[in-house]
C-alpha positions as CSV (number, residue, x, y, z in Angstrom):
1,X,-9.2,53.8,19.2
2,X,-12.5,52.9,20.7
3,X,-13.3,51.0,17.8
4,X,-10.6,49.0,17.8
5,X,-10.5,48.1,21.2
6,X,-14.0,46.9,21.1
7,X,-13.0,44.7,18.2
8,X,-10.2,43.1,20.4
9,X,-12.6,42.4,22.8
10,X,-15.4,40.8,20.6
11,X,-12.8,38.4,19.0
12,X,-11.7,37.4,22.3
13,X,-15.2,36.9,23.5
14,X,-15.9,34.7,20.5
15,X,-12.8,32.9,21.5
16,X,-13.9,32.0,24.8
17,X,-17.2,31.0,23.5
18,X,-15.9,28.5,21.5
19,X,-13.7,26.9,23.9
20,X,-16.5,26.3,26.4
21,X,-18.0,24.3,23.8
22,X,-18.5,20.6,24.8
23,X,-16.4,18.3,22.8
24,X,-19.3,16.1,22.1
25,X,-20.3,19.3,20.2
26,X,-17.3,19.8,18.5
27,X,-16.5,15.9,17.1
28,X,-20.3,15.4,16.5
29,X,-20.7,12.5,13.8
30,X,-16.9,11.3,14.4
31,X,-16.4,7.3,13.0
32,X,-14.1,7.7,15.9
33,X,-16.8,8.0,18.4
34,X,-19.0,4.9,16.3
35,X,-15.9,2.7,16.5
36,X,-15.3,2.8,20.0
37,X,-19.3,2.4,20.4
38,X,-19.4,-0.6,18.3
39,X,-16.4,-1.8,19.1
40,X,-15.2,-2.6,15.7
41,X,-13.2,-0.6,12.7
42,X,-14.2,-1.9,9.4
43,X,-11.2,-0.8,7.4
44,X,-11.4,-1.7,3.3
45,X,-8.5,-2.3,1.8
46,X,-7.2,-4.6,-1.1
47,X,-5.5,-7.7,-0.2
48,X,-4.0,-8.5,-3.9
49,X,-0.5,-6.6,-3.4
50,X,2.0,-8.9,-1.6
51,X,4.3,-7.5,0.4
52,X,1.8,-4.3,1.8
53,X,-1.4,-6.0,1.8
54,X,-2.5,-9.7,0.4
55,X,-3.5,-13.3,1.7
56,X,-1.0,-15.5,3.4
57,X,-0.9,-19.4,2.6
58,X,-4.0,-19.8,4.8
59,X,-6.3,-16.9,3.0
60,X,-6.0,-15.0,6.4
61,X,-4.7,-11.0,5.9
62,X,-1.2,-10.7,5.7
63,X,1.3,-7.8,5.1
64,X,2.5,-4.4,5.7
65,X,-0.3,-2.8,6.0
66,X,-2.6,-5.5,7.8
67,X,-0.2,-5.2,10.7
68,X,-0.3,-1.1,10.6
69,X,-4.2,-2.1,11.0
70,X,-4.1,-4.5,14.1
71,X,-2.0,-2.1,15.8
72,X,-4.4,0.8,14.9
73,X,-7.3,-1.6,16.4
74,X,-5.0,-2.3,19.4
75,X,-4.6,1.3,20.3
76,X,-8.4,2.0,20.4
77,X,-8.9,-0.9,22.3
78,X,-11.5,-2.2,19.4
79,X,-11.5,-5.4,17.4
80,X,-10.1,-5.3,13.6
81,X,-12.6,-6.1,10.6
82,X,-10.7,-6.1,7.3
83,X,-13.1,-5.8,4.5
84,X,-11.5,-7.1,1.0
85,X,-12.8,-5.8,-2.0
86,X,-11.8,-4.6,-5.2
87,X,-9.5,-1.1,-5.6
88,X,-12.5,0.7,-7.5
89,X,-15.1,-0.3,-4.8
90,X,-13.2,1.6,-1.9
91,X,-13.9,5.1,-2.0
92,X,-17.8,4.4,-2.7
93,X,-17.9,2.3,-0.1
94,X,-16.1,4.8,2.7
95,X,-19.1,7.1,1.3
96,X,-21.6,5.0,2.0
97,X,-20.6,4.4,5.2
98,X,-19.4,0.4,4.7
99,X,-16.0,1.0,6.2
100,X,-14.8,3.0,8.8
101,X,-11.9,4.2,6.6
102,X,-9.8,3.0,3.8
103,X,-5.6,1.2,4.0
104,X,-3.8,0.6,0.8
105,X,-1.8,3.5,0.9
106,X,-4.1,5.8,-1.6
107,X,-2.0,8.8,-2.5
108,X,-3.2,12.6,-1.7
109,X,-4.3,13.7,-5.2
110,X,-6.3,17.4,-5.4
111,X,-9.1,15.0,-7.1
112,X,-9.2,12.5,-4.9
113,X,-9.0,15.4,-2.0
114,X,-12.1,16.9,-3.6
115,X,-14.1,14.0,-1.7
116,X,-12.4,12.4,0.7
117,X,-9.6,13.5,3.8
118,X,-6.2,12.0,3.6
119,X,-4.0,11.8,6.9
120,X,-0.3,12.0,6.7
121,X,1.6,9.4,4.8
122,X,2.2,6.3,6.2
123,X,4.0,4.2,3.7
124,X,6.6,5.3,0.7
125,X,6.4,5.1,-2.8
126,X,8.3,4.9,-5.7
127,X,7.0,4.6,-9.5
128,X,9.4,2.4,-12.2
129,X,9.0,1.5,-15.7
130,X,9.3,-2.0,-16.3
131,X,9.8,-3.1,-20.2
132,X,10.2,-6.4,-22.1
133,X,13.7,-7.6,-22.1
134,X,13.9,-7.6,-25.7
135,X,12.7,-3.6,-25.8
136,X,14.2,-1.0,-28.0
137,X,13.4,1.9,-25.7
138,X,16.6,3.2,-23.9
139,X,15.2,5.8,-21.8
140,X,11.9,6.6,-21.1
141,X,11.4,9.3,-23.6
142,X,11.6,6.7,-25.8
143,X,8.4,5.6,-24.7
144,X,6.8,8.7,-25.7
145,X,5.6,7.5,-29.0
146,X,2.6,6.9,-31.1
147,X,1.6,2.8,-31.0
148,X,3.5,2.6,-27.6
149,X,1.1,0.3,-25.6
150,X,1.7,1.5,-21.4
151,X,-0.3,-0.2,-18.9
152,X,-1.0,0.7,-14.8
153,X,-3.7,-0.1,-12.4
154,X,-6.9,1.0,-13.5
155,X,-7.3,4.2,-11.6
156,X,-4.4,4.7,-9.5
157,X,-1.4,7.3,-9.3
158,X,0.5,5.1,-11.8
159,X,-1.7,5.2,-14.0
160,X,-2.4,9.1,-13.5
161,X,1.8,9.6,-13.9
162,X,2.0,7.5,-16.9
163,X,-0.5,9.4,-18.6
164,X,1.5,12.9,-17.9
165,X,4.7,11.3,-18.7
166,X,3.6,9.5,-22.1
167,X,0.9,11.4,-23.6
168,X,2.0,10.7,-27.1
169,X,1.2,6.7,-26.0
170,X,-1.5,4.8,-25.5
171,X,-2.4,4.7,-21.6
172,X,-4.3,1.6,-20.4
173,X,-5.8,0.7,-17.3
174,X,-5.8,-3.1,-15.8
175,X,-6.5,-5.2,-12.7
176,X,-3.2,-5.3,-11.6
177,X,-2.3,-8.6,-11.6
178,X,-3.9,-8.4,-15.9
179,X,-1.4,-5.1,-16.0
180,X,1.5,-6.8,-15.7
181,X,0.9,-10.3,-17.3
182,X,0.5,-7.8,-20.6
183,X,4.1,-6.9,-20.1
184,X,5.8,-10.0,-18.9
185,X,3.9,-11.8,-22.0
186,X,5.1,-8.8,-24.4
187,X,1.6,-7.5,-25.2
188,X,1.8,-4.1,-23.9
189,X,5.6,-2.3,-24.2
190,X,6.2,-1.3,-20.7
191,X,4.1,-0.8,-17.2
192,X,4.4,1.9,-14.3
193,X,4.2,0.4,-10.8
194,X,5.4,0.7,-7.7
195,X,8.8,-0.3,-6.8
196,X,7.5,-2.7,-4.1
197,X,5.4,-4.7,-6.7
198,X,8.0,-4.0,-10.0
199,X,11.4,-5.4,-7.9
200,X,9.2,-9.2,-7.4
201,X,8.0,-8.9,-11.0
202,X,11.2,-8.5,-12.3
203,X,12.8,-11.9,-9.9
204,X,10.6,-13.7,-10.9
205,X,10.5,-12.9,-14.4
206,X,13.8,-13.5,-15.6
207,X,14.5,-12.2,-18.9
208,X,11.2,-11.5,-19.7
209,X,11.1,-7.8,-18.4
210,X,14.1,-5.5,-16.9
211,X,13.2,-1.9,-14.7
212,X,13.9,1.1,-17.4
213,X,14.5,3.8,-14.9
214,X,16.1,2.4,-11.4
215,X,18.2,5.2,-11.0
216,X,15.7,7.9,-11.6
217,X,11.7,6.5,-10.3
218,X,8.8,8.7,-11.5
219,X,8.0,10.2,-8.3
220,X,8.4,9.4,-4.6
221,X,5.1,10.0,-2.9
222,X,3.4,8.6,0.5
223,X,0.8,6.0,0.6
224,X,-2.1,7.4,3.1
225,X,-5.3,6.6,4.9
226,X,-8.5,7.8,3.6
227,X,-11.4,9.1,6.0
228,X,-15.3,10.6,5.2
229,X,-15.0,14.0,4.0
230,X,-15.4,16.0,7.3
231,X,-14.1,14.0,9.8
232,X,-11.6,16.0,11.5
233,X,-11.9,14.6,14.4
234,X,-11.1,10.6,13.1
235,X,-8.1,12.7,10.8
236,X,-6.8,13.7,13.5
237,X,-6.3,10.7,15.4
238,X,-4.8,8.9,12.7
239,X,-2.4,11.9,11.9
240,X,-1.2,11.6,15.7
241,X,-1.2,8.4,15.7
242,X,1.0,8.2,12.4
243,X,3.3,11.0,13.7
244,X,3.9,8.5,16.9
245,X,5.1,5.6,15.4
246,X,7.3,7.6,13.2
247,X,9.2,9.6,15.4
248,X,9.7,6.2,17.2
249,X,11.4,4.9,14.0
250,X,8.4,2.2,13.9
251,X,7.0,2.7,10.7
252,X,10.3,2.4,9.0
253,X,11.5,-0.5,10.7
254,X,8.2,-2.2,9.4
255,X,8.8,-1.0,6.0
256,X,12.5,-2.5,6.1
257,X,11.5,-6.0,8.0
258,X,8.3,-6.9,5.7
259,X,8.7,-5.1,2.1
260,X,12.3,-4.2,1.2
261,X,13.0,-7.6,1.7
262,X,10.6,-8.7,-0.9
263,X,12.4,-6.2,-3.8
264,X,14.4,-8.9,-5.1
265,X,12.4,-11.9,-3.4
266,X,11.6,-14.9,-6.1
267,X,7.7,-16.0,-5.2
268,X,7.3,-19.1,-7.6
């Protein structure tokens, strides 16, 4: 009994302890703390996917997720840096400490976990098959096949999925904008993307390429933020922060005014 009761009290003891703690302790090294210092967020992103992120007529930011971003600055009473640069340069350059954090909606994979921390999701997902019109495949099994040429962006969740789901087929990785002209020209006999970016390809490629699967999408997942592996403090923020807007019914009537109208939305 003794023993036990002098357990109870050292756990509680420990408990106090770490309570009186100063916070400055406890969110030591936060990009939270060096944003509101420097009065800037550098967030990296990738402004080559109209509607969530992309350059508007007058090469200024534009989309989806560029307003998420000058809101996020708003709240922390900073000033918003968006730094462009290619999907592949991102998570090296949050390591290196070029960004602050990263927005294009990367999605919480255990290997991408393994270095970096992901916040809630902020954005929806859906992944379609989109094949040449003139494609013999009924249903995506039939894609499943030796000499099938699939493409997807060159190291993202499509191109993880399209790998599980035809493993029989030949996987390749693009640039985006290089993964679908292989379709939409015939070269390659379908691409995974999306549903945001295939509904546009499809308008404005008409009858060159039709959506296999648009009853039955590959996955629906959540786009997220990306912080320094670590920073619970900055994670945590941007979780409440997230958890705000949503309960408010703000996130999806962003989603609804800037990319559902785009799903069937002729660019050309």
């Amino acid at each position: 009994m003794k023993t036990g009761k002098w357990f109870v009290i050292a756990i509680v003891a420990i408990m106090v302890s770490a309570l009186m703690v100063p916070s400055s302790v406890m969110a030591a090294g936060s990009v939270l703390d060096e944003v509101k210092k420097r009065g800037v967020i550098k967030i990296g992103t990738v402004l080559q996917f109209p509607p969530q992120m992309y350059r508007d007529d007058k090469g200024q930011p534009a989309g989806y997720d560029v307003e998420l971003m000058k809101m996020l600055a708003n709240d922390m009473k900073v000033k918003l840096e968006v730094v462009d640069m290619e999907f592949e340069g991102l998570i090296p350059a949050l390591l290196a400490k070029k960004i602050d954090m990263i927005s294009c909606g990367l999605v919480n994979t255990p290997e991408r976990a393994l270095s970096l921390e992901f916040t809630d999701g902020y954005v929806p997902y859906r992944q379609l098959v989109v094949v040449p019109t003139n494609s013999k495949a009924k249903t995506v099994a039939d894609l499943n096949k030796k000499g099938m040429k699939i493409t997807a962006l060159l190291g993202s969740t499509a191109e993880n999925i399209a790998k599980r789901k035809f493993p029989n087929a030949d996987v390749v990785g693009f640039k985006q904008q290089e993964a679908m002209m292989e379709v939409t020209s015939w070269r390659a006999d379908a691409h995974v993307a999306e549903e945001y970016l295939v509904m546009p390809l499809v308008a404005n490629n008409p009858g060159k390429v039709k959506v296999l699967n648009p009853d039955e999408p590959f996955s629906a997942e959540w786009g997220t933020y990306a912080v320094r592996p670590g920073d619970y403090r900055m994670l945590q923020y941007l979780n409440n922060w997230i958890r705000y807007y949503r309960v408010r019914g703000i996130l999806d009537a962003m989603y609804d005014d800037i990319i559902r109208p785009t799903f069937f939305e002729k660019t050309k």
